[in-house]
N, C-alpha and C positions, 0 to 999 in steps of 0.2 A: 332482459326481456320486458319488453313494453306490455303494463299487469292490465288485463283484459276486468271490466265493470259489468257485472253481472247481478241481478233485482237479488233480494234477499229474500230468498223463498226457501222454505223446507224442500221444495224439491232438488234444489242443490246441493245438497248437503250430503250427498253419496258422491258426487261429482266432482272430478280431476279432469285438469284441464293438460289434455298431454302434447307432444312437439316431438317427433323422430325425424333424425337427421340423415342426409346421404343414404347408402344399400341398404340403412334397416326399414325404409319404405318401403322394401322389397317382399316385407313378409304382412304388411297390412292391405286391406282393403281399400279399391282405387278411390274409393271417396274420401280418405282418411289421410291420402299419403301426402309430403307437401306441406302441411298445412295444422294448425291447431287444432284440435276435436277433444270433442266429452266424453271422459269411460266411467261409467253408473258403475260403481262399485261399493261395495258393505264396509265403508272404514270402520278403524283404518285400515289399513293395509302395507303390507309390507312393500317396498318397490322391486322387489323379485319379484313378487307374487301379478302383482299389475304388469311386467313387462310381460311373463309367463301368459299374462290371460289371452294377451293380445295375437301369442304366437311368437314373440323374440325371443331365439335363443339367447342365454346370458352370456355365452360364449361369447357373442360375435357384438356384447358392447364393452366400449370399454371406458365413459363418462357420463356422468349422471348428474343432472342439474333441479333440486327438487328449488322452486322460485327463485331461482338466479341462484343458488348456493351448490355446491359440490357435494354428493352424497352417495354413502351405500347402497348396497344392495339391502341392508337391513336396517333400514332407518323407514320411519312410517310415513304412511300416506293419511292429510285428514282432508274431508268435502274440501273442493277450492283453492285445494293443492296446484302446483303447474308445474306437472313433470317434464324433464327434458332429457334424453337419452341421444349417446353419439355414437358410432361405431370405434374399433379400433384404429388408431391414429398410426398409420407409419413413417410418415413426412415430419410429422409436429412432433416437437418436444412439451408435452401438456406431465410431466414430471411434476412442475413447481405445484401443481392442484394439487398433487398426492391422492390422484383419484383412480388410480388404475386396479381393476378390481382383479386383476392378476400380474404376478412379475412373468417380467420376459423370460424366454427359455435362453440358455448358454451355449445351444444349437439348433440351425433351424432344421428340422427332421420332419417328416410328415408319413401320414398314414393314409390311403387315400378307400375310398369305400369303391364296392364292384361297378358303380358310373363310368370311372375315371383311369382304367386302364392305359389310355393312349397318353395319359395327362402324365399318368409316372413313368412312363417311359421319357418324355421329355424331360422331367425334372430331374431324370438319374444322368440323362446326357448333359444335362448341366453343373450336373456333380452331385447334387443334394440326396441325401439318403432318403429314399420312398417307397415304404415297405407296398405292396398292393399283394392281393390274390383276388381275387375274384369270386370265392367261396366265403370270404368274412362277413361274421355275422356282424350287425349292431353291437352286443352286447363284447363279443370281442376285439372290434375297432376300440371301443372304448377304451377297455383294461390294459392294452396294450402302449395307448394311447398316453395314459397316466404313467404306468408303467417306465415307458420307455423318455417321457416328455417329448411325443411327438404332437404336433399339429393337425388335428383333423379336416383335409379336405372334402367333400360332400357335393352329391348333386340332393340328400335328400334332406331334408329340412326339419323330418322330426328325429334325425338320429342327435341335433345338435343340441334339442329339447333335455334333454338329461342332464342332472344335476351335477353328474359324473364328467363333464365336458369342460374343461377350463381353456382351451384351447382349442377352437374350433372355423371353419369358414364354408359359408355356402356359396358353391360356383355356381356363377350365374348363366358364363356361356355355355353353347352346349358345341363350338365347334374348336376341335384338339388346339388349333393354333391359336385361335382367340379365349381360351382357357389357358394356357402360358401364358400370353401375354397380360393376362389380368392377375393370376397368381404372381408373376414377378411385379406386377405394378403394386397391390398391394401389399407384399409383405417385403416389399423396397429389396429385391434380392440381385439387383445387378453386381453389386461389390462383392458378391460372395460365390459367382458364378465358378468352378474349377471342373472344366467342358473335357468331359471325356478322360475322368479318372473312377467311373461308375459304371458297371455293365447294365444295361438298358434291360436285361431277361428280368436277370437275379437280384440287381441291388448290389452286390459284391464290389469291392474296391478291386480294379483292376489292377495289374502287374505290367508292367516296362517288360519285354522280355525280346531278345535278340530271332535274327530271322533261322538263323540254327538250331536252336532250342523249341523253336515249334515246329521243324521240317516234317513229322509224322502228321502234323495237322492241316498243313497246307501244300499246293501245288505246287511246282516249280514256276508257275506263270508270274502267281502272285509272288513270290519272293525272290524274282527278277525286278518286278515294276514298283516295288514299297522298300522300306529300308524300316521304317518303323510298325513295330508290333505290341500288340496288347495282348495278356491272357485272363480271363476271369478262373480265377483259382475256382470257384465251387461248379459252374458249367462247364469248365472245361472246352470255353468259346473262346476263336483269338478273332482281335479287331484288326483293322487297319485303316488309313485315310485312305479312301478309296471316292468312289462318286458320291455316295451314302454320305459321309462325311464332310464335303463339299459343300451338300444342302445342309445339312445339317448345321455347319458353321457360318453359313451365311445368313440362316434363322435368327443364330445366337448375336450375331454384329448387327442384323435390325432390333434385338433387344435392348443390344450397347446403344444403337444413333437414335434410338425412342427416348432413352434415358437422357442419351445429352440433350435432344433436341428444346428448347424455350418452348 
């Protein structure tokens, strides 16, 4: 970073020179975003504490560059500092830094807050386990969240505020298709897709099960015109590739020709 010449005045001397990169513009003031700016603050200061003042979740960084150098969250801030903060990288291998202020999860799982109802139902049809109710509070999005090492999806911006959040993302869209398509671009999940072994109600791993074994559940219409069937053991719901399923698949293969496309 090319080091910015500033007079030597006592009034500098609370002053950090900060740099936010890519969606965590998202949570600063339009004059600020883009671009270098000054935050008055009482050093030192911690640089959790400086990101926190601004409004960044700590969640959702995941590189810290305090004047070109790689750092904590617990390393200080003094006058004339030049912070630099990244978001979570899912493309890059930024490993050799050894700056990632949390390790990956061992699976990708997600929690989603009562915004984002239509969002989990897409995500279960892709396979991915996504717990949602509609009645969760904050404080038990959270615990469960740790708990379970799931990933907090969010439309609201201070549930990600919490200390307690090591794993977190604010959705920016607000329309169900263009929120898939930004959750699978970020959190790089086209390889992991397994479409339609997840019941969209419950969450439940679904069950392979012949058109005989669910004759009391369905018509004779339907299990003249399908040959394959699903059951969710906990609702007690069977599926089948039907029209529903059609779109539904054709969703998922613009996900795939997004992914390949240059």
């Amino acid at each position: 970073m090319k080091k910015i010449e500033h007079p030597n005045d006592n009034r500098l001397k609370k002053i950090i020179w900060v740099r936010l990169y890519a969606e965590l513009n998202d949570f600063l003031h339009l004059e600020q975003q883009q671009k270098e700016f000054a935050l008055n603050l009482k050093t030192p200061v911690l640089v959790s504490e400086a990101l926190e003042s601004m409004g960044i979740p700590l969640s959702e960084v995941d590189l810290v560059l305090v004047n070109s150098q790689p750092a904590g969250f617990k390393q200080h801030l003094y006058g004339g500092d030049h912070l630099s903060a990244f978001p979570t990288f899912e493309s890059f291998d930024i490993s050799g830094l050894a700056t990632r202020q949390k390790t990956p999860l061992r699976a990708t799982k997600f929690i989603l807050d009562a915004h984002l109802g239509k969002l989990s139902k897409y995500l279960r049809m892709l396979g991915f386990d996504s717990l949602y109710r509609n009645d969760f509070g904050d404080d038990e999005i959270i615990d469960i969240a740790a708990n379970e090492k799931r990933i907090i999806l969010t439309r609201d911006k201070l549930l990600l505020k919490s200390p307690k959040v090591s794993h977190g993302y604010y959705v920016r869209a607000i329309n169900k298709h263009e929120q898939l398509h930004e959750v699978i671009r970020k959190f790089d999940l086209n390889s992991q897709f397994r479409s339609f072994t997840r019941c969209m109600t419950c969450n439940s791993p679904l069950l392979s099960v012949t058109a005989e074994s669910i004759r009391d559940k369905t018509d004779s219409g339907i299990r003249a015109l399908y040959d394959e069937f699903f059951l969710c053991p906990q609702c007690d719901k069977v599926f089948w590739k039907g029209s529903h399923f059609k779109r539904m698949e054709e969703l998922i293969l613009d996900l795939i020709r997004e992914r390949a496309d240059p």
